[in-house]
C-alpha positions in Angstrom: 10.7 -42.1 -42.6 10.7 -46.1 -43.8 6.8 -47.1 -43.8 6.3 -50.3 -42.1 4.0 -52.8 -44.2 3.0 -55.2 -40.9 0.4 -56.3 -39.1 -0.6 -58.7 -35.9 -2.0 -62.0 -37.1 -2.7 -63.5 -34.1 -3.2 -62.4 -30.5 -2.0 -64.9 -27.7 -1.8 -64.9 -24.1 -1.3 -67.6 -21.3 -1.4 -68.0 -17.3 1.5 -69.0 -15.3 2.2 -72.7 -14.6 4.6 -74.8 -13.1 6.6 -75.7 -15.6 9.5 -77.8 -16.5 12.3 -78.0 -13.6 11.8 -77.9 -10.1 10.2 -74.5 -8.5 9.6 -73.1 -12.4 6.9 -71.6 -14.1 6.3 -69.9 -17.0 3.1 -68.7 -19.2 5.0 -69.4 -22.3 2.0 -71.4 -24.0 -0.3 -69.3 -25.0 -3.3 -69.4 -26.6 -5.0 -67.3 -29.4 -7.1 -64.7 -28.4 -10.6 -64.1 -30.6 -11.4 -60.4 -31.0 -10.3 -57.0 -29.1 -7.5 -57.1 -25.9 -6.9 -54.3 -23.9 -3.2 -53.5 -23.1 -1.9 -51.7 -20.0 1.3 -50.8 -19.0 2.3 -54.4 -18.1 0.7 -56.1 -20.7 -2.2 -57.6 -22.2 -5.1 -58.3 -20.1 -5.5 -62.0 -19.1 -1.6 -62.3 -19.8 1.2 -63.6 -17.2 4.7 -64.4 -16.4 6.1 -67.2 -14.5 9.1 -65.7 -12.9 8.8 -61.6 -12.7 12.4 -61.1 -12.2 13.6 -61.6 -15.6 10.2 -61.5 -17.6 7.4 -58.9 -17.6 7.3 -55.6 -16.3 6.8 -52.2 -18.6 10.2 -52.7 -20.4 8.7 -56.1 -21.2 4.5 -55.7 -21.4 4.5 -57.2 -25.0 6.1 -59.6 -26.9 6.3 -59.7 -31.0 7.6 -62.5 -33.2 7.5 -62.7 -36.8 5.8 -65.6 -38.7 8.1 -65.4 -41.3 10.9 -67.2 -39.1 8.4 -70.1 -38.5 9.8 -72.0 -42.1 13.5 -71.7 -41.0 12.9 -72.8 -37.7 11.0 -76.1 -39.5 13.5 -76.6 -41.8 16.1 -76.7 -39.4 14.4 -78.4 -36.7 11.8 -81.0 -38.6 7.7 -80.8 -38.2 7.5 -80.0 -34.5 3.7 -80.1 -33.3 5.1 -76.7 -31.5 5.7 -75.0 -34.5 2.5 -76.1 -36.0 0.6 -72.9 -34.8 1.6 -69.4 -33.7 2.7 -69.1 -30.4 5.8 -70.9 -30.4 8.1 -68.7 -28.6 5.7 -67.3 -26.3 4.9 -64.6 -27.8 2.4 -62.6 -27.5 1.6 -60.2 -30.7 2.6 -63.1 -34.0 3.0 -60.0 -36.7 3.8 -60.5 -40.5 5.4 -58.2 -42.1 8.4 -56.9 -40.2 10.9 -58.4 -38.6 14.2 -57.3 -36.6 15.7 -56.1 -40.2 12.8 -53.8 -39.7 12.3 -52.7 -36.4 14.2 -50.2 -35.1 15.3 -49.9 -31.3 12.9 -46.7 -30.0 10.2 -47.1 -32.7 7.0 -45.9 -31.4 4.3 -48.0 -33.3 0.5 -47.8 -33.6 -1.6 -50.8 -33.3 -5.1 -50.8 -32.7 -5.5 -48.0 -30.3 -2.2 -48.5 -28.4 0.9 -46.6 -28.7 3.8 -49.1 -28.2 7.6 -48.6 -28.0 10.6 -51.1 -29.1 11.9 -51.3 -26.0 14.8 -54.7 -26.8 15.4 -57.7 -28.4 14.5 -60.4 -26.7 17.1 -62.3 -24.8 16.6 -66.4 -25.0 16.2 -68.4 -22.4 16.3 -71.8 -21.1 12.9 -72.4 -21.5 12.2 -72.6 -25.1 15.3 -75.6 -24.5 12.5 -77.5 -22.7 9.0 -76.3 -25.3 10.8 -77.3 -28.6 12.8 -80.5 -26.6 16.3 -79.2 -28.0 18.8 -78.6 -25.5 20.4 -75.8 -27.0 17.3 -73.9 -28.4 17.6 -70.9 -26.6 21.3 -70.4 -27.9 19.9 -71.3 -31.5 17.7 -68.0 -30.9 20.4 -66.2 -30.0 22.9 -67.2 -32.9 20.3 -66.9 -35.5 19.0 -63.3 -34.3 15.5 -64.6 -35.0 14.4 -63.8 -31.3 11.2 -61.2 -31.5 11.3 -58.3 -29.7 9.3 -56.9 -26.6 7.5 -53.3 -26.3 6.7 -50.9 -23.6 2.8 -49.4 -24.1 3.1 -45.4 -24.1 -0.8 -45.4 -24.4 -3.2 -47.9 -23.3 -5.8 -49.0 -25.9 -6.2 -52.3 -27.5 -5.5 -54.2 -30.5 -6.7 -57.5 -32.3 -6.3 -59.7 -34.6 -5.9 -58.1 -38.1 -4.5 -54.7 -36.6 -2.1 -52.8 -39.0 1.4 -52.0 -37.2 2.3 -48.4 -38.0 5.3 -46.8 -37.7 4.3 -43.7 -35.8 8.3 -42.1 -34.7 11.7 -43.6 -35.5 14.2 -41.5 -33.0 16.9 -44.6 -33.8 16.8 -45.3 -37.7 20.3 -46.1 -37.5 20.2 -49.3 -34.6 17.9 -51.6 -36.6 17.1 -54.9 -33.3 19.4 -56.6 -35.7 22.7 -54.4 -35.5 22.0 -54.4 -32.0 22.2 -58.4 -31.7 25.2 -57.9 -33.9 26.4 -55.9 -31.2 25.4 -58.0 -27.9 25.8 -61.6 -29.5 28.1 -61.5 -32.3 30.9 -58.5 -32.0 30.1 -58.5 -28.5 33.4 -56.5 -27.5 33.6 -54.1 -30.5 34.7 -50.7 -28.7 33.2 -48.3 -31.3 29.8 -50.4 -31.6 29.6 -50.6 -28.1 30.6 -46.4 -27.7 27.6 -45.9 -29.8 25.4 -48.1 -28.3 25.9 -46.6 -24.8 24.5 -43.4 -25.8 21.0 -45.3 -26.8 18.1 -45.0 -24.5 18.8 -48.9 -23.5 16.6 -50.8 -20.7 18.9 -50.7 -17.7 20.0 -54.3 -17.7 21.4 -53.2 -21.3 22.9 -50.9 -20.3 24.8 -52.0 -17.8 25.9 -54.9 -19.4 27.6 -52.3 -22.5 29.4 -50.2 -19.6 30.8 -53.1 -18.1 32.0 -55.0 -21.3 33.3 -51.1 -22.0 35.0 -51.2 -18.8 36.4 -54.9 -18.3 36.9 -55.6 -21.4 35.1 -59.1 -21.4 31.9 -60.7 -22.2 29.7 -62.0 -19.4 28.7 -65.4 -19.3 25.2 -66.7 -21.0 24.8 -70.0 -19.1 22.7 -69.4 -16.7 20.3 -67.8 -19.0 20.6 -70.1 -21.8 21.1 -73.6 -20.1 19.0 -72.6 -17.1 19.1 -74.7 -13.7 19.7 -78.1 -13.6 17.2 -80.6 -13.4 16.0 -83.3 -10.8 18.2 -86.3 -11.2 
């Protein structure tokens, strides 16, 4: 089994606040977090979501990003006071060390005293359009494949800053997150990727969005999830 060589450098969480366009919220900046947090099954403790129908939940209780994409996204966007600090992308685990070249969908990882599972990519949304000011951020993200990933927690505990990530099981080592964006973003109606995918444990919005591409034979449209509603005139 491939060893992982990561570890969380910062801890971050956030409340929920109305946010950009009418009737939003979001806990998307968050703040660092000195010393041990516990995790539950939904999360970190002192950590929330602003809409629960498309974030949070156990498929979604934690969210990793690597710091290593923080110098691409600066040389592609300019010294943004956003991307002066972890936290960025709302995430809440900032690792170094791994990123989706190294995570594998199903990995069960040890850090701190919780057991978490690679539950998906992350799939962009509007919202980081309206935190970095660029309208099409969240398809950036997408395009680039530099989106973090989110983890169920198998066993409570907690973690802190400093925490090794150890790869503890790797069910999947064939679906690295990064042939799996491959799959949903870039050969998104490739009938042998997709046959293979379908056979993955995938979160259920997953997989019903492989069996109907499988089925139809067309992709379903991003814009709602990447442009997001419209705002007040």
């Amino acid at each position: 089994m491939n060893r992982l060589r990561g570890c969380v450098s910062t801890v971050l969480t956030g409340r929920a606040r109305p946010y950009t366009r009418p009737g939003s919220r979001s806990a998307i900046a968050k703040r660092p977090v000195e010393g041990p947090v516990s995790v539950h099954r939904e999360g970190l403790l002192g950590d929330e979501q602003g809409d629960r129908r498309v974030h949070g939940g156990p498929d979604k209780a934690v969210h990793l990003y690597a710091t290593e994409h923080y110098p691409a996204w600066r040389d592609e966007l300019g010294a943004r006071p956003v991307l002066g600090a972890p936290g960025a992308f709302g995430e809440n685990l900032s690792t170094q060390g791994v990123t989706e070249a190294d995570v594998c969908l199903g990995d069960r990882l040890r850090i701190g005293s919780a057991l978490l599972e690679v539950s998906q990519s992350r799939q962009p949304c509007w919202k980081l359009n309206d935190r970095f000011g660029v309208p099409d951020m969240a398809l950036r993200v997408q395009q680039t494949s530099r989106a973090g990933w989110y983890c169920r927690v198998l066993e409570p505990g907690s973690l802190q800053a400093g925490d090794a990530i150890t790869l503890i099981a790797r069910p999947h080592p064939d679906w690295p997150l990064l042939r799996l964006m491959e799959l949903l973003y870039h050969r998104p109606l490739d009938h042998d990727l997709l046959m293979l995918a379908r056979d993955l444990p995938l979160v259920p919005s997953w997989r019903r969005l492989i069996e109907t591409r499988l089925a139809c034979g067309v992709v379903e449209s991003w814009a709602a999830r990447v442009d997001g509603p419209a705002r007040e005139a």
